[in-house]
GUGUMI-60816 format. One line per 10 residues: number of its first residue (from 1); their letters; for each residue x, y, z of C-alpha. Coordinates in Angstrom, 3 decimals. Example, Ala and Ser with C-alpha at 12.3 -4.5 7.8 and 13.67 -1.06 7.14 Angstrom:
GUGUMI-60816
1	AS	12.300,-4.500,7.800 | 13.670,-1.060,7.140
end
This chain:
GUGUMI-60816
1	XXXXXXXXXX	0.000,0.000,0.000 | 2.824,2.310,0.706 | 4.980,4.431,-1.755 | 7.976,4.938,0.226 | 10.310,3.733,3.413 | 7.677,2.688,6.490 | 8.489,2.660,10.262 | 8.721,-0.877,10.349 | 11.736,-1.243,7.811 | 13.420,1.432,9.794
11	XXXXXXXXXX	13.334,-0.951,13.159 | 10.304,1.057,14.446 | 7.688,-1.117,15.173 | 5.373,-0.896,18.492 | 4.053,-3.521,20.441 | 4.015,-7.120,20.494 | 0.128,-7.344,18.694 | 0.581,-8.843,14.859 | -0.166,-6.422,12.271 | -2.574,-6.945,9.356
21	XXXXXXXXXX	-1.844,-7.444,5.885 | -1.037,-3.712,4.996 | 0.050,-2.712,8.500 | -2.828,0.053,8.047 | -6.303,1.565,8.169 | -6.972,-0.142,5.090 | -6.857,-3.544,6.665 | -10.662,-2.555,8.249 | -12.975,-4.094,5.184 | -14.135,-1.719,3.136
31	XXXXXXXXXX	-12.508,1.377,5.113 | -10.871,3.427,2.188 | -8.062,6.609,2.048 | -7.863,9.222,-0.692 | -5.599,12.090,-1.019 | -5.015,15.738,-3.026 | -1.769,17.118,-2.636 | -0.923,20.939,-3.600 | 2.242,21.919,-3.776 | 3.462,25.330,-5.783
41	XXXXXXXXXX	4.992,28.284,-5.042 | 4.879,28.640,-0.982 | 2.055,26.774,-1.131 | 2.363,23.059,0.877 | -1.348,21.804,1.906 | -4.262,19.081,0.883 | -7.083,17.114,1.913 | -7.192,13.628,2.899 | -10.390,11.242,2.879 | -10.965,8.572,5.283
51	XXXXXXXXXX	-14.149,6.445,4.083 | -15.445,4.143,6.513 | -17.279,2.279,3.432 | -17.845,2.093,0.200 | -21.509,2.598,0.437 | -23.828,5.675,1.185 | -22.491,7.017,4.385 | -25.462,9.051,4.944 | -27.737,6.464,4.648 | -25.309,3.878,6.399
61	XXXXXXXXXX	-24.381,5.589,9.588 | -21.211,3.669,11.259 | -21.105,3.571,15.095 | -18.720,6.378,15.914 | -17.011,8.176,19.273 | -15.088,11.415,19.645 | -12.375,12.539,22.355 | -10.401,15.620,22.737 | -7.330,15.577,24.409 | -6.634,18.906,24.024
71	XXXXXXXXXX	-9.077,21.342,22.156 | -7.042,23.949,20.787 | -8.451,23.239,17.421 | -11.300,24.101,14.388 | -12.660,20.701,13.729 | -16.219,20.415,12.482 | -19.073,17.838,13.465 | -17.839,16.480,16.595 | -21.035,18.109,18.746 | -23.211,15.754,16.966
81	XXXXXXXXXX	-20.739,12.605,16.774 | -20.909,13.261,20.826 | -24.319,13.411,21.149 | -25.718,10.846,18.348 | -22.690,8.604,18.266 | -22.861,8.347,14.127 | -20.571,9.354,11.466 | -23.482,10.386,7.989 | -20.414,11.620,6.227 | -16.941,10.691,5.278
91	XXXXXXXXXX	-14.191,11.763,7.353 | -11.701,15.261,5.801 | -8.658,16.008,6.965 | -7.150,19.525,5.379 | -5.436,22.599,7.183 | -6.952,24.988,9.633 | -8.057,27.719,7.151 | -10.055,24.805,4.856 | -11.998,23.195,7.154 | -15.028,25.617,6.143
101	XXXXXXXXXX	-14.219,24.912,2.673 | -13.893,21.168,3.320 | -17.115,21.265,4.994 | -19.423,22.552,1.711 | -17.762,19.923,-0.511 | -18.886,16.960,2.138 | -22.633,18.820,2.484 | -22.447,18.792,-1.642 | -21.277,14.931,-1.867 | -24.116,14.340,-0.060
111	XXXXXXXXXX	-26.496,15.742,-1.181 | -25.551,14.206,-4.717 | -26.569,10.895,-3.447 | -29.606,11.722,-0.986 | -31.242,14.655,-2.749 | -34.179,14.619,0.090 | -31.101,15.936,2.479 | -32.808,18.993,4.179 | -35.753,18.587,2.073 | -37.369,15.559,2.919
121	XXXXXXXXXX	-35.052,13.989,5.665 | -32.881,15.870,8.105 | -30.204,18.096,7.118 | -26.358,16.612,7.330 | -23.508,16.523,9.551 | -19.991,16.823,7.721 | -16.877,16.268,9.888 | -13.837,17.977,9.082 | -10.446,17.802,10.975 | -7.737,20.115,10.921
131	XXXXXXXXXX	-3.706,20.918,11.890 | -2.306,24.198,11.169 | 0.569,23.592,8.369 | 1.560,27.129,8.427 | 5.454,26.612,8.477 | 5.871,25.240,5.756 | 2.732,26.486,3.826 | 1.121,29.607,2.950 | -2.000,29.169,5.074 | -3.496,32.305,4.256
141	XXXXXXXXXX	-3.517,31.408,0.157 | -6.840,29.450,1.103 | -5.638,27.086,-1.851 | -7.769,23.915,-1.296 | -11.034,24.224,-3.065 | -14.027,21.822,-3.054 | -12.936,20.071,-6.330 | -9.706,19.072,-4.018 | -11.681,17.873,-1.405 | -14.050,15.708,-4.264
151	XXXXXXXXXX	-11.012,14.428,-5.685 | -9.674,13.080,-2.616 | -12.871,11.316,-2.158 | -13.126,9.898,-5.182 | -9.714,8.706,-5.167 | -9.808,6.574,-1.898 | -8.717,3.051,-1.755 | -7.297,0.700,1.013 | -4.058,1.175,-0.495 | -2.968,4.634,-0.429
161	XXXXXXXXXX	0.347,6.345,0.084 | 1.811,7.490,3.842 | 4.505,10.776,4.260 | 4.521,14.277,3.011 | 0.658,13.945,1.387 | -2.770,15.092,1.099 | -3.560,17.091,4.126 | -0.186,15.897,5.912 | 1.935,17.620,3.174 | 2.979,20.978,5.208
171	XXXXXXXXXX	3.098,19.096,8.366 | 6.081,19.258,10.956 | 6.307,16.553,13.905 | 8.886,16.827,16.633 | 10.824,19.439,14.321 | 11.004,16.936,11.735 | 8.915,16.768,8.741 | 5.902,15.187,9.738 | 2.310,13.855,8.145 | 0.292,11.052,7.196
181	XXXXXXXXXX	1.021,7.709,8.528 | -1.088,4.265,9.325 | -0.706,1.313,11.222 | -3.273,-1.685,12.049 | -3.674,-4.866,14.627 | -5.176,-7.580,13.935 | -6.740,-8.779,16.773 | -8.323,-12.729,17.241 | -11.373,-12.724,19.204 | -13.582,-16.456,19.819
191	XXXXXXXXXX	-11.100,-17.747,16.908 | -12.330,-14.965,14.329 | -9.828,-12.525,13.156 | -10.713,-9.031,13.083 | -8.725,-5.768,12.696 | -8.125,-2.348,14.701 | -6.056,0.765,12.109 | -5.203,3.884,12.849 | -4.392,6.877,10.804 | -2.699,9.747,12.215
201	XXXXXXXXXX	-2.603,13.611,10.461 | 0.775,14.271,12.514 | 1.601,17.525,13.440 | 2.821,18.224,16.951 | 5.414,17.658,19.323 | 8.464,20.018,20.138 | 11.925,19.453,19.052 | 14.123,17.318,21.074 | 11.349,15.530,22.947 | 10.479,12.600,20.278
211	XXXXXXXXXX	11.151,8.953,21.655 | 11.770,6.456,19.765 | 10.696,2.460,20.690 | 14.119,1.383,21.626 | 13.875,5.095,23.848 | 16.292,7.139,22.376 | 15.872,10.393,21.811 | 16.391,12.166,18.260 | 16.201,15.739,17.965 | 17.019,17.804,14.150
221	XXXXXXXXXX	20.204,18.129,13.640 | 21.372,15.638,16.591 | 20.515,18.372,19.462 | 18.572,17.662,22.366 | 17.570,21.439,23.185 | 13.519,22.249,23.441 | 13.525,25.868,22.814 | 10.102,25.996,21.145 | 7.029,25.279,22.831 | 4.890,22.219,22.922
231	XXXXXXXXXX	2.065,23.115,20.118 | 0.495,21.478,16.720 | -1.945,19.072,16.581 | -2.570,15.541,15.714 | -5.680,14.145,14.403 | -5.722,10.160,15.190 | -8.927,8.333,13.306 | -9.535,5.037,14.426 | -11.920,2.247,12.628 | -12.379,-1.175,13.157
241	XXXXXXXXXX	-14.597,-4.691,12.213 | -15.024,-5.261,15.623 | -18.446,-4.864,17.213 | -18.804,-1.549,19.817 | -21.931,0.145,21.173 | -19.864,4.363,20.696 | -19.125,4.227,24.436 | -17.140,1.549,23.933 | -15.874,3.184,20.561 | -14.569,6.645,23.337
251	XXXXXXXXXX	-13.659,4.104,25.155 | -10.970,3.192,22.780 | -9.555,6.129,20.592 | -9.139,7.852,24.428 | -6.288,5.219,24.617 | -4.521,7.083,21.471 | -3.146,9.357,24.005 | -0.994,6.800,25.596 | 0.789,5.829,22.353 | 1.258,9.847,21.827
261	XXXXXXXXXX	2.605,9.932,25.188 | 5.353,7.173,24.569 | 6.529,8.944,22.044 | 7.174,12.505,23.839 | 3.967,14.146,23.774 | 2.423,15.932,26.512 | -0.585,17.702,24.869 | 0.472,21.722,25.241 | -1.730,24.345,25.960 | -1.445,25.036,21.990
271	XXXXXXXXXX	-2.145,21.575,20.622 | -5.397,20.118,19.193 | -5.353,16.592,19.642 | -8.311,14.899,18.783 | -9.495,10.939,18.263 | -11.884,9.790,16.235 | -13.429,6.165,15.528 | -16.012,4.205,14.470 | -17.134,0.598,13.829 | -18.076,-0.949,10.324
281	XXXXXXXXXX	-19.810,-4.092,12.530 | -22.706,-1.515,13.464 | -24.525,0.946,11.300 | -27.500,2.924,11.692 | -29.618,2.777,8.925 | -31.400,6.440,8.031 | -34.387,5.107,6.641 | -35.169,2.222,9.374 | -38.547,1.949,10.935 | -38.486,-0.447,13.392
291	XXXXXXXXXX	-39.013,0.200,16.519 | -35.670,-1.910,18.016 | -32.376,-1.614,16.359 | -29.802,-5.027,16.834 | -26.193,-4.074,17.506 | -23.593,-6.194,18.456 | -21.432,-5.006,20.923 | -17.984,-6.198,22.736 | -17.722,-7.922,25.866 | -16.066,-5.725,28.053
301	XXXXXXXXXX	-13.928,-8.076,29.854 | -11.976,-8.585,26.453 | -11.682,-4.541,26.048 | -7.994,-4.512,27.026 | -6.908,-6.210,23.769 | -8.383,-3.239,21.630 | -6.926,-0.751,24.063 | -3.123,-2.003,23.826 | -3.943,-2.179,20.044 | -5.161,1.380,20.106
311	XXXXXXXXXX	-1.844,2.483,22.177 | 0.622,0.770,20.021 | -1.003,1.352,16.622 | -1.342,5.689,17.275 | 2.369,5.267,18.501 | 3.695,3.183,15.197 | 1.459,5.495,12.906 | 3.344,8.500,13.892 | 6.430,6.656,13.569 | 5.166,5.952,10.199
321	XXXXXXXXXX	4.636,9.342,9.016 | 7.842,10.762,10.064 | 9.679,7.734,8.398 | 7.567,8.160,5.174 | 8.075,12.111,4.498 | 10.789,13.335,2.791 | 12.636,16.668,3.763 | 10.577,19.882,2.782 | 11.492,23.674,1.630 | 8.290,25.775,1.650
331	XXXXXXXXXX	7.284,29.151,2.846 | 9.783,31.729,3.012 | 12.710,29.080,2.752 | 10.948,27.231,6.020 | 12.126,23.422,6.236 | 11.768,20.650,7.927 | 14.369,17.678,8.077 | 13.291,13.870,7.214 | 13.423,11.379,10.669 | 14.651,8.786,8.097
341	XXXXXXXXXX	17.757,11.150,6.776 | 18.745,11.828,10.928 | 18.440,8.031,11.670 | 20.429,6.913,8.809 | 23.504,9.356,10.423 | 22.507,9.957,13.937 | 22.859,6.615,16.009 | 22.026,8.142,19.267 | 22.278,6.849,22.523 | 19.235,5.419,24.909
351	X	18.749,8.265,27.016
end
């Protein structure tokens, strides 16, 4: 699925759970990632789709749970995902300043397939993430349009490529170039095999402070000073086969903080960090009109399992986008070095 170097060819993998076939989100049946990537002059932005099927979302509602580790961010949608515990739209990750924009072109795909929306049935919820890639990108050029955010739709697949694109492509991480990365677990429950992936829009973390599994510490340019402050933001989405009720579902993505934590992260006063996730098992159908729904859900004395996987998959997805991007000029001569470049030269020591 990958176009470049992964975490796990650079030593970096997390945990002891086995992975599934593509070591990423895709490995959920039917979950699909698209990206549009826009790079020219000091411009260094995108979108990136997450589909949690290949159906109509809208009419199709997966099971899904938000949590906010720290809310120093501009996502859209998440009131209702708290309070209904549905995703009715695809999932768009883009920069701070296009989450608006991001948002229309989500209301328009849907509409295209359920022309009753706001007419006939109840209006639509889009949810739209965000991370502020003004370093390396000219934020205020407002370059990603709606036809971006319908091409990056339209273009998702379970294989899709990790590093420098779609909305991760003016990310920074750790003062290295940061981004999109993906990992997955698959996870045997009453001898059926089911999965758990993650896909992180990394963009946080200060310089000096990044950890790796082995727990060294790598800083740009070999230094282990942390002059800037602890801000960014990381979006983590979540989505798994496995049966939850979306309490369970919060349940889970909450644990995404510990696998940010073992890597340096302490959630600054100027980070958004925000989980998402939802369940392909369970789906709320718009049109239903029964009076009792049927949903499978997990019992919670086997909960654990998902939770390590949730830990260890958010920490090796990171991992993953650092390793996948390549160095980056962009605004104003701003750059960002590549994790992979300092680990091929910079052995350093366990700290």
């Amino acid at each position: 699925m990958n176009l470049g170097v992964r975490a796990r060819a650079m030593g970096l993998a997390c945990g002891r759970l086995p992975t599934g076939a593509r070591n990423g989100i895709g490995d959920v049946p039917g979950v699909g990632v698209g990206h549009r990537t826009l790079i020219e002059g000091n411009v260094r932005t995108g979108v990136t789709a997450v589909l949690p099927h290949g159906r109509n979302v809208y009419r199709e509602k997966p099971v899904a749970a938000a949590h906010v580790l720290n809310g120093f961010g501009k996502s859209i949608g998440l009131v209702q995902v708290e309070e209904l515990g549905t995703l009715e739209t695809p999932l768009l990750l883009t920069n701070t300043l296009s989450v608006g924009t991001c948002a229309t072109a989500l209301v328009r795909h849907a509409v295209a397939g359920n022309p009753d929306i706001g007419r006939e049935t109840a209006t639509v919820n889009p949810v739209v993430l965000e991370c502020n890639d003004g370093w390396l990108s000219d934020i205020q050029a407002l370059a990603v349009t709606e036809d971006d955010a319908r091409l990056a739709i339209e273009s998702a697949s379970p294989d899709f490529a990790v590093g420098a694109v779609g909305a991760g492509c003016g990310m920074s991480t750790f003062g290295f170039k940061g981004g999109i990365g993906t990992a997955s677990r698959r996870l045997n429950l009453d001898g059926t095999d089911f999965h758990l992936g993650v896909l992180v829009l990394s963009n946080f973390g200060r310089s000096g402070d990044l950890r790796l599994p082995d727990g060294r510490l790598v800083a740009p340019g070999g230094g282990r000073g942390r002059a800037t402050a602890e801000k960014g933001s990381v979006i983590v989405v979540a989505a798994t086969d496995i049966p939850l009720s979306d309490r369970q579902l919060k349940r889970v993505v909450r644990r995404s903080g510990v696998g940010l934590a073992r890597l340096g992260a302490f959630w600054g006063h100027g980070s958004g960090d925000i989980a998402v996730g939802f369940t392909t098992a369970n789906l709320v159908h718009h049109d239903g009109t029964a009076a009792l729904a049927t949903q499978g859900v997990l019992n919670e004395n086997r909960i654990d399992l998902l939770f390590e996987a949730m830990a260890d998959a958010t920490q090796e997805a990171v991992l993953d986008a650092l390793v996948a991007a390549d160095p980056m000029t962009g605004r104003d001569g701003h750059s960002r070095p590549s994790l992979r470049d300092a680990l091929n030269h910079d052995p350093s020591p366990k700290a």
